[in-house]
C-alpha positions as CSV (number, residue, x, y, z in Angstrom):
1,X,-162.7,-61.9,-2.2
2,X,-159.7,-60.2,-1.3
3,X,-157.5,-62.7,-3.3
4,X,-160.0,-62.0,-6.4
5,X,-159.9,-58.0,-6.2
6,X,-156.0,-58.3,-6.3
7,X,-156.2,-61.1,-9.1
8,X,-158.1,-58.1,-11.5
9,X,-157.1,-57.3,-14.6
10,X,-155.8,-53.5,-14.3
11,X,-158.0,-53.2,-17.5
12,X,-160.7,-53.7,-15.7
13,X,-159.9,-51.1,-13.0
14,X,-158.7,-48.3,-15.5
15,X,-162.5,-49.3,-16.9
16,X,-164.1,-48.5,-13.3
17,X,-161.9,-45.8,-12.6
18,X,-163.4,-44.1,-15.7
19,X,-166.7,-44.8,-15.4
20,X,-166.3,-42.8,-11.8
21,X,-164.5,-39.8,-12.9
22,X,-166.9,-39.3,-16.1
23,X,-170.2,-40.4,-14.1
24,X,-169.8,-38.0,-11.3
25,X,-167.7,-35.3,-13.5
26,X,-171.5,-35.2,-16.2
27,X,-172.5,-32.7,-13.2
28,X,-170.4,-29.7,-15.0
29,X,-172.9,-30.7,-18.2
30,X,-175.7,-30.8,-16.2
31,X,-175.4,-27.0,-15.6
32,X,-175.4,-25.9,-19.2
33,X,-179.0,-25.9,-19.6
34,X,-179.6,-25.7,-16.2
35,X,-178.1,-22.5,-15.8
36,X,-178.9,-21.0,-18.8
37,X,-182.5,-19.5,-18.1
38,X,-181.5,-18.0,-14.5
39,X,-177.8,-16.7,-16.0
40,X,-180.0,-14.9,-18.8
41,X,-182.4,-13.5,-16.6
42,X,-180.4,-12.3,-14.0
43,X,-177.0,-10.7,-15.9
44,X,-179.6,-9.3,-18.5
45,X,-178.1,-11.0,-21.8
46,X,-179.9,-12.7,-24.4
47,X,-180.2,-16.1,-25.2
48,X,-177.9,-15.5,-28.3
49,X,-175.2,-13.1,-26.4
50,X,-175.1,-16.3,-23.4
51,X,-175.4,-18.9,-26.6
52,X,-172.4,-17.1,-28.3
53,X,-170.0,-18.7,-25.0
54,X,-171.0,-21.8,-25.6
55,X,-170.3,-21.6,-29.3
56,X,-166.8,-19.7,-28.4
57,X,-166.1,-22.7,-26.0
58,X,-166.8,-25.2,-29.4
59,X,-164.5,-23.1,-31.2
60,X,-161.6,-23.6,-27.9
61,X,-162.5,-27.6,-28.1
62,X,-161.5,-27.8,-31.6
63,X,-158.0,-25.6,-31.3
64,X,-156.8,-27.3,-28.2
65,X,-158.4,-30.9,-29.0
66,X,-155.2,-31.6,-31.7
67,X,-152.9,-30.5,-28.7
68,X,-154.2,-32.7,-26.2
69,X,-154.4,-35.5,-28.1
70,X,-150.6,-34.9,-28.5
71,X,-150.0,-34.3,-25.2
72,X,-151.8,-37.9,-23.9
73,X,-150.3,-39.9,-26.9
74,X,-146.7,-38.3,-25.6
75,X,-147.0,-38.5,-21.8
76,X,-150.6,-40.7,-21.0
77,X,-153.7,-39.8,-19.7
78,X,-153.4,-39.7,-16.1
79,X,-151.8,-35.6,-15.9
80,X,-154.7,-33.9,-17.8
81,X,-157.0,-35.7,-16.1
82,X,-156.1,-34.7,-12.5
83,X,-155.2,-31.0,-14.1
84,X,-158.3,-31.2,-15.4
85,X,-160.6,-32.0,-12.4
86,X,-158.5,-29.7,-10.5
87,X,-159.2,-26.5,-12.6
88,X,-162.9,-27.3,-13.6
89,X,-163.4,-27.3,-9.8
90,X,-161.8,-23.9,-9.0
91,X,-163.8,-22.8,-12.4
92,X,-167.0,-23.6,-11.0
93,X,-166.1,-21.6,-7.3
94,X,-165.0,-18.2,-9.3
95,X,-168.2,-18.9,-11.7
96,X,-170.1,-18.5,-8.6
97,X,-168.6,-15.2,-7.5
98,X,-169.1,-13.8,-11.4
99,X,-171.4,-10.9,-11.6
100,X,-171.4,-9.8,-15.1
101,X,-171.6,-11.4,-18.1
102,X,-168.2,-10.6,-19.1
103,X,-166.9,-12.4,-15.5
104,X,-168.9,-15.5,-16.5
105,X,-167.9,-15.8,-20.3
106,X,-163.9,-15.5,-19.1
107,X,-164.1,-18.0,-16.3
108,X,-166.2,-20.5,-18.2
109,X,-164.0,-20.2,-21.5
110,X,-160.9,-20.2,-19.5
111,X,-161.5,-22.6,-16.7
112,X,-164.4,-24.6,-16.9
113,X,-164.5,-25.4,-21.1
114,X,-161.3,-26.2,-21.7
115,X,-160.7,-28.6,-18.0
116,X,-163.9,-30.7,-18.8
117,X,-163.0,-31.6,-22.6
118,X,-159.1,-32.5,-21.5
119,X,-160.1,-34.4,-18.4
120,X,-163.4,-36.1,-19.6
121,X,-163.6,-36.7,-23.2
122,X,-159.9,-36.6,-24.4
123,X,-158.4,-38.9,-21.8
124,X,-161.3,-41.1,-21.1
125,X,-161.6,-42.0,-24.7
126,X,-157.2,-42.6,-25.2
127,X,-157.8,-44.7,-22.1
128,X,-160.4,-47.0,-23.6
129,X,-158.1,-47.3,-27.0
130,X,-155.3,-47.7,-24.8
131,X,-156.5,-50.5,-22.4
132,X,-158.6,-52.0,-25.2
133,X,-159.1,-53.0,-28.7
134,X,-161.4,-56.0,-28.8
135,X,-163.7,-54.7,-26.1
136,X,-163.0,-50.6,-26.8
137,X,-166.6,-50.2,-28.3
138,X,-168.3,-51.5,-25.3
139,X,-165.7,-49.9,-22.1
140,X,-166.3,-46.7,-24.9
141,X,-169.8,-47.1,-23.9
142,X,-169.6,-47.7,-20.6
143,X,-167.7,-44.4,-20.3
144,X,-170.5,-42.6,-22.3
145,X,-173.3,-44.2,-20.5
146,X,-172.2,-43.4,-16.9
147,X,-171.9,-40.1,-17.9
148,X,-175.8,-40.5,-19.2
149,X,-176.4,-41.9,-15.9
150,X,-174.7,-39.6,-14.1
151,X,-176.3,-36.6,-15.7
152,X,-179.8,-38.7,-15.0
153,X,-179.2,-38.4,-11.6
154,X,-177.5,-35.2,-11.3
155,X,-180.0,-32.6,-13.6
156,X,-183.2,-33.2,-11.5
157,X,-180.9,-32.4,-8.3
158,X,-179.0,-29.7,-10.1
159,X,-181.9,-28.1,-11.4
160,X,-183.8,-27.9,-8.2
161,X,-181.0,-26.7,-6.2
162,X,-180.8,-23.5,-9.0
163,X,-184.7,-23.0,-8.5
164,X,-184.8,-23.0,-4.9
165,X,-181.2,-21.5,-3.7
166,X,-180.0,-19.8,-7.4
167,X,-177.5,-20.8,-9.9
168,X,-174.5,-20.1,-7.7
169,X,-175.5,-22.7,-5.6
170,X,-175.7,-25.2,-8.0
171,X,-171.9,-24.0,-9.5
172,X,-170.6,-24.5,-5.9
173,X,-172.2,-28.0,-5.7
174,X,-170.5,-28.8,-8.9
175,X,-167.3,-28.2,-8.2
176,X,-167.5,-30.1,-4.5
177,X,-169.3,-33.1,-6.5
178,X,-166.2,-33.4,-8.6
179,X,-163.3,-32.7,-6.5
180,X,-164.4,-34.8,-3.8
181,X,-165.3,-38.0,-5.8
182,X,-163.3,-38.0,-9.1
183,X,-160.3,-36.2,-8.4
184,X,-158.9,-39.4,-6.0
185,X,-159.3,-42.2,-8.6
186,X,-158.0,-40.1,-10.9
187,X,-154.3,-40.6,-9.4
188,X,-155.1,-44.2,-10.2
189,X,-154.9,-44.2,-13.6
190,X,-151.9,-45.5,-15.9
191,X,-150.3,-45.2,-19.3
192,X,-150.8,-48.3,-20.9
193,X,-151.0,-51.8,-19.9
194,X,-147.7,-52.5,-21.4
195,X,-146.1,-49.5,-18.7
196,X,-146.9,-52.7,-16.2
197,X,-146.2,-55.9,-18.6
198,X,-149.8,-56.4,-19.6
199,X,-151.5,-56.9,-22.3
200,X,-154.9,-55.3,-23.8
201,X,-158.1,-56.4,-23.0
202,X,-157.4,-57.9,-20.1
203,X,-154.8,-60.6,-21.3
204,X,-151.5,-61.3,-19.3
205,X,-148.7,-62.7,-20.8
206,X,-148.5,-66.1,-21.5
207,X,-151.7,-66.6,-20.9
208,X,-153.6,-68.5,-23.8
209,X,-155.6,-66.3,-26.3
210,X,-159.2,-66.5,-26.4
211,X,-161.1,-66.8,-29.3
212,X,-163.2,-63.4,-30.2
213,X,-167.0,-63.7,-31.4
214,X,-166.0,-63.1,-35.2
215,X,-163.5,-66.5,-34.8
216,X,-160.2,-64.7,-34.6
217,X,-158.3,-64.3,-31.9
218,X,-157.5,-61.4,-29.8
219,X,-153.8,-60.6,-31.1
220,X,-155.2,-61.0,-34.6
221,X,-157.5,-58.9,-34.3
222,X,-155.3,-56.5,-32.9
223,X,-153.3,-57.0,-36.3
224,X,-156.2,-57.1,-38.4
225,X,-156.0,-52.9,-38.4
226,X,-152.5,-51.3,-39.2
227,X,-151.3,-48.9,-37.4
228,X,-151.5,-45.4,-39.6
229,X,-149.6,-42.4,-39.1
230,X,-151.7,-39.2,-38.5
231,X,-150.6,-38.2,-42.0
232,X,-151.5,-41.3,-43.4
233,X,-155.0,-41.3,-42.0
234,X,-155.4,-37.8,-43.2
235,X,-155.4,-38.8,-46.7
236,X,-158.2,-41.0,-46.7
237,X,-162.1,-40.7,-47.5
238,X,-162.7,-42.3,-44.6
239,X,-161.5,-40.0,-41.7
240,X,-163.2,-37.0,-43.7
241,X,-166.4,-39.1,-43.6
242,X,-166.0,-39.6,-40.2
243,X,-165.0,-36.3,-39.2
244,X,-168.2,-34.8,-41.2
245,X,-170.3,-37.3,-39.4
246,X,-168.9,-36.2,-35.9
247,X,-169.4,-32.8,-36.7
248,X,-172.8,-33.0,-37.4
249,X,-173.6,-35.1,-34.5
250,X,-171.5,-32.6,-32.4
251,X,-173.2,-29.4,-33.6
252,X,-176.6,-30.2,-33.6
253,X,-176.2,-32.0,-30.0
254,X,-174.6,-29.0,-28.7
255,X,-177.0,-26.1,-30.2
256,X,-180.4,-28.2,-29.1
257,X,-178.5,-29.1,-25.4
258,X,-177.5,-25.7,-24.9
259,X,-181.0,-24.6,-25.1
260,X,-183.4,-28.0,-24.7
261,X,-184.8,-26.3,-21.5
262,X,-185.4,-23.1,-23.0
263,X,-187.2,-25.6,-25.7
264,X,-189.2,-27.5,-23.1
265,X,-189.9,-24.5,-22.0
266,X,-191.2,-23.1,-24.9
267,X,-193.7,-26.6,-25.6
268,X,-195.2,-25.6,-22.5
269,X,-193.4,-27.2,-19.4
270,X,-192.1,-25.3,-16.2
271,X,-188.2,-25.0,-15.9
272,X,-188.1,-28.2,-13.3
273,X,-190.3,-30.1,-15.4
274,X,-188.2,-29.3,-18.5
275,X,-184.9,-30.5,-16.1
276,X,-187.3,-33.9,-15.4
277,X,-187.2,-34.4,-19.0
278,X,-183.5,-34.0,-19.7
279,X,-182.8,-36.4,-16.7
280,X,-184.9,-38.8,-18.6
281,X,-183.3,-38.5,-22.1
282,X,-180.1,-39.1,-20.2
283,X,-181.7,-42.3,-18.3
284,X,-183.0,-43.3,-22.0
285,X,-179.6,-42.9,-23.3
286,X,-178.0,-45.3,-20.9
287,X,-179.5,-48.8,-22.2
288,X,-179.3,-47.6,-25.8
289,X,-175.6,-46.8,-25.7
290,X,-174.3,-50.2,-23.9
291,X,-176.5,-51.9,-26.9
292,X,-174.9,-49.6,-29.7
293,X,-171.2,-50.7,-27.7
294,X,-172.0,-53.9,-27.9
295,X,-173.4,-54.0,-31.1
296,X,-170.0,-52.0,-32.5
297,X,-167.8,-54.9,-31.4
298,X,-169.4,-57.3,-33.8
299,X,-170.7,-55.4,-36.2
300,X,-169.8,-52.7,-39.2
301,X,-170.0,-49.7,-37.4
302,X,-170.9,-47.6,-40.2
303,X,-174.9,-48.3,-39.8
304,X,-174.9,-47.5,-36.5
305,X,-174.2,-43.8,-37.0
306,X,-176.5,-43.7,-40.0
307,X,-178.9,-44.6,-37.1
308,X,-178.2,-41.9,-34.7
309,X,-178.3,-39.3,-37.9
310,X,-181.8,-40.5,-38.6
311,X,-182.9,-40.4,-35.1
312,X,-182.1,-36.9,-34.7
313,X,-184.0,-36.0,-37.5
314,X,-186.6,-37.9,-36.3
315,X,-186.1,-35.9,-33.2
316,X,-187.0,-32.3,-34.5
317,X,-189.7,-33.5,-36.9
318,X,-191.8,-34.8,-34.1
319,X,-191.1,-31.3,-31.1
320,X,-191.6,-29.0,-34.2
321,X,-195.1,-30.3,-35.6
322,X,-196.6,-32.5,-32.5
323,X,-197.3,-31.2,-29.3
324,X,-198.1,-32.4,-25.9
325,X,-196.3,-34.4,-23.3
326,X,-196.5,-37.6,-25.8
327,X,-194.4,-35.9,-28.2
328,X,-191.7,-34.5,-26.1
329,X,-191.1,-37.8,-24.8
330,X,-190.6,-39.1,-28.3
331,X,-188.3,-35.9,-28.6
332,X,-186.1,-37.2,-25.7
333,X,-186.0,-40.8,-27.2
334,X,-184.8,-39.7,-30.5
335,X,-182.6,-37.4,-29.3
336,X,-180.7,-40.0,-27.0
337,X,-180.7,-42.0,-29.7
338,X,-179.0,-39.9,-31.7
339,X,-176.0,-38.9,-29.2
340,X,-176.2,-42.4,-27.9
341,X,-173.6,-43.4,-31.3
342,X,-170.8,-41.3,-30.0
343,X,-168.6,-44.6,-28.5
344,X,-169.1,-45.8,-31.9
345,X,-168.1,-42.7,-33.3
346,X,-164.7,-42.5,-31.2
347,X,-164.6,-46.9,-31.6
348,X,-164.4,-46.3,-35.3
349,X,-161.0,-44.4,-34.9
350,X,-159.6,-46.9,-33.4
351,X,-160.7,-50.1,-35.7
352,X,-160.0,-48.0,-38.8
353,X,-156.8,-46.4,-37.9
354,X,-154.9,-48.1,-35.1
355,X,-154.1,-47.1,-31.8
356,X,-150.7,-45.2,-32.3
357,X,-152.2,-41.8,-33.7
358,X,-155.5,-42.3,-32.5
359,X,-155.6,-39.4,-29.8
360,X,-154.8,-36.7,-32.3
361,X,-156.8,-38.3,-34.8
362,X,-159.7,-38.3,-32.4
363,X,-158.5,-34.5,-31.4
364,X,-158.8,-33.6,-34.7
365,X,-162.2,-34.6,-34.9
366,X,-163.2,-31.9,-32.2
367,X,-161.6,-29.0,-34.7
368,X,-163.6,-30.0,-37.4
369,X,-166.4,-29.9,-35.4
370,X,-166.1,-26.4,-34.9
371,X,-167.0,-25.6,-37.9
372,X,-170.9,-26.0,-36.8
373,X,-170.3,-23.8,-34.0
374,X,-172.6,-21.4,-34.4
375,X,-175.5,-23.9,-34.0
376,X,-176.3,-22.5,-30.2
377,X,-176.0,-18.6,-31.2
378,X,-178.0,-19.7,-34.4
379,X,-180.9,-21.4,-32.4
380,X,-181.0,-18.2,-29.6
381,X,-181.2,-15.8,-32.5
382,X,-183.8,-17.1,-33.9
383,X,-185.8,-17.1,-31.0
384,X,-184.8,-13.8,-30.1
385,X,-186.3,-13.2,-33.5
386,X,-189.2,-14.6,-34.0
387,X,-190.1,-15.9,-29.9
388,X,-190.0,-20.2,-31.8
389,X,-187.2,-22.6,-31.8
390,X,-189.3,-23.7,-35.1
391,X,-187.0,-22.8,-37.8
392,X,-184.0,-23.7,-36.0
393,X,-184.6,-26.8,-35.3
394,X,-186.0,-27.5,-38.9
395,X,-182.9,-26.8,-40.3
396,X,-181.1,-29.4,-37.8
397,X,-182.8,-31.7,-39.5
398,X,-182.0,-30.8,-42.5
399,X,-178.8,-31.0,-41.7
400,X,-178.7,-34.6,-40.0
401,X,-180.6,-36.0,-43.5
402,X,-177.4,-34.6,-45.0
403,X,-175.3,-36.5,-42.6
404,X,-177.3,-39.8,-43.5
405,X,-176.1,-39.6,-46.7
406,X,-172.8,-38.9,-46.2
407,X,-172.3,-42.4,-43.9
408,X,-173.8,-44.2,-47.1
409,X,-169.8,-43.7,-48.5
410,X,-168.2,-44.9,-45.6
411,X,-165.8,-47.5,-45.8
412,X,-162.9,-49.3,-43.8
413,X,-159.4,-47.6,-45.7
414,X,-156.9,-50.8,-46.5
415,X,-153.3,-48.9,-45.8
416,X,-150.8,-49.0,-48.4
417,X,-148.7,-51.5,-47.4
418,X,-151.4,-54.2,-46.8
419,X,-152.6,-53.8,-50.1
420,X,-149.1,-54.8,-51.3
421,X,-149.3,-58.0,-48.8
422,X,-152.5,-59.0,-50.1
């Protein structure tokens, strides 16, 4: 046994290693929603004023996004991630302390924002491109699925810790949760398997190359996508299709998460019930992911985020104009569907573009998701207005149809050069 642990693939161990540090680390997006009821209540702020932090934090993802993707393409992804952990914890202790609404919107833009995007979605996601390109899609969803599975587990615990002890309790349990378990395997993980003399995917060298499902092999597929500059990639259809895709996906994701309690809430649930709920669209999330990841390796990728598009707008059809427990289940189905695409949507960087740029290029993808970040303030305005989520989440859909659409036109870009080749 000993023999076969030591035998492992690092691969395989970076792939662990993240799972860990974004399983137990989905605990700081438990608290969102969790939180967001008690914080409003007992600061005295409206759900629009508390919205408008989480929309400001949107708007610090997509200007510091481009710069960490720089920052792990230069120097790997091992530093932000224990930085990271590191300052997300302290975040969560000083968020516990806050006592004004002022206190809580600098420590969570400053601390607890900016830590969880560098050390969870940013290096997580260069690690799978980095360590993978035949199975990226499926570690990609292994990533995103333990953080399902971790925010499963964690949002009925969260919540009932914030509705028996108070919020502040929950924040301190938070930033234990993921300095204790995430921060040591975070010291575990490396560049690139090249840094040690390996090879991607698990391969050593010299070892023979195994055929991939499509019948090519694993170097060749490797080939198969040039490596583009970010420049290059910049001036094709395809990233901007991409990038209008993720932004939809982002925006809508984040205004209904920030509030789906609230929404629960409002359909008639208690707050604990409402946190029961979430936990299951996380659990429902898990299974449809690893099929999406798997399905990504084989298949054109392009469908599969027409998918989650139309599942969202399944989504707020069905909470808007059904009600009863039926339809909020649906709700939750939908709605895991839809986020359930996002390995694919990071995958389809790296099979369309290379590996070289593909940090910045997926950094970039978080500043042009910005641009819907108003979605949160949006949906607590106009309940502050009119006491419904109604026409909010009506024009979500909307805005997903558009987004179905748009994927129609997407295609893989052929870079200059191979075009001469061919």
């Amino acid at each position: 046994m000993i023999n076969r642990i030591r035998k492992t693939h690092y691969a395989w161990w970076m792939a662990t290693i993240g799972m860990v540090v974004n399983g137990f680390g989905s605990i700081r997006q438990s608290t969102v929603p969790i939180f967001f009821l008690p914080v409003s209540q007992e600061l005295g702020v409206s759900r629009a004023a508390l919205s408008l932090i989480f929309s400001i934090a949107r708007l610090e993802g997509g200007i510091e996004s481009p710069i960490a993707g720089w920052l792990i393409d230069r120097y790997g992804p091992r530093f932000p991630t224990v930085l990271g952990i590191i300052v997300g914890s302290l975040g969560f202790i000083l968020l516990a302390m806050a006592q004004s609404y002022w206190a809580y919107a600098i420590i969570y833009l400053l601390m607890i924002s900016p830590s969880s995007n560098i050390a969870g979605a940013h290096a997580m996601h260069a690690v799978a491109n980095l360590w993978f390109v035949r199975y990226r899609t499926r570690v990609l969803s292994l990533f995103s699925g333990s953080i399902r599975l971790g925010a499963a587990l964690s949002t009925p615990v969260v919540a009932f810790i914030v509705l028996n002890y108070g919020w502040r309790s929950g924040a301190v349990l938070a930033a234990i949760v993921t300095l204790v378990v995430t921060l040591p395997p975070a010291f575990l993980i490396r560049r690139s398997p090249e840094s040690m003399g390996l090879l991607p995917d698990g391969m050593r060298p010299g070892e023979p190359l195994e055929r991939s499902d499509q019948g090519t092999t694993a170097t060749e597929g490797e080939e198969a996508t040039a490596d583009f500059t970010f420049r290059e990639a910049l001036f094709t259809p395809s990233y901007w299709l991409i990038a209008f895709s993720t932004m939809v996906r982002l925006s809508l994701n984040q205004g209904v998460r920030v509030h789906v309690i609230p929404i629960f809430v409002w359909k008639g649930l208690s707050e604990q019930g409402g946190a029961n709920l979430l936990g299951l669209m996380a659990f429902l999330a898990v299974p449809l992911i690893l099929t999406f990841g798997w399905l990504g390796d084989r298949f054109n990728k392009g469908p599969i985020l027409l998918i989650g598009h139309v599942g969202t707008v399944i989504a707020m059809l069905t909470i808007v104009n059904f009600h009863g427990i039926g339809p909020l289940v649906v709700f939750a189905f939908f709605m895991a569907l839809g986020e359930s695409t996002a390995p694919v949507n990071h995958s389809i960087i790296g099979e369309y573009f290379g590996r070289k740029a593909f940090a910045t290029l997926n950094g970039l993808l978080q500043t042009v998701g910005m641009i819907g970040l108003i979605t949160p303030v949006f949906a607590g305005w106009v309940f502050d207005t009119t006491e419904s989520y109604s026409f909010a989440l009506l024009t979500f859909a909307a805005v997903a149809g558009i987004a179905v659409v748009a994927v129609l036109f997407l295609r893989k870009p052929i870079k200059a050069v191979d075009r001469v080749v061919r």
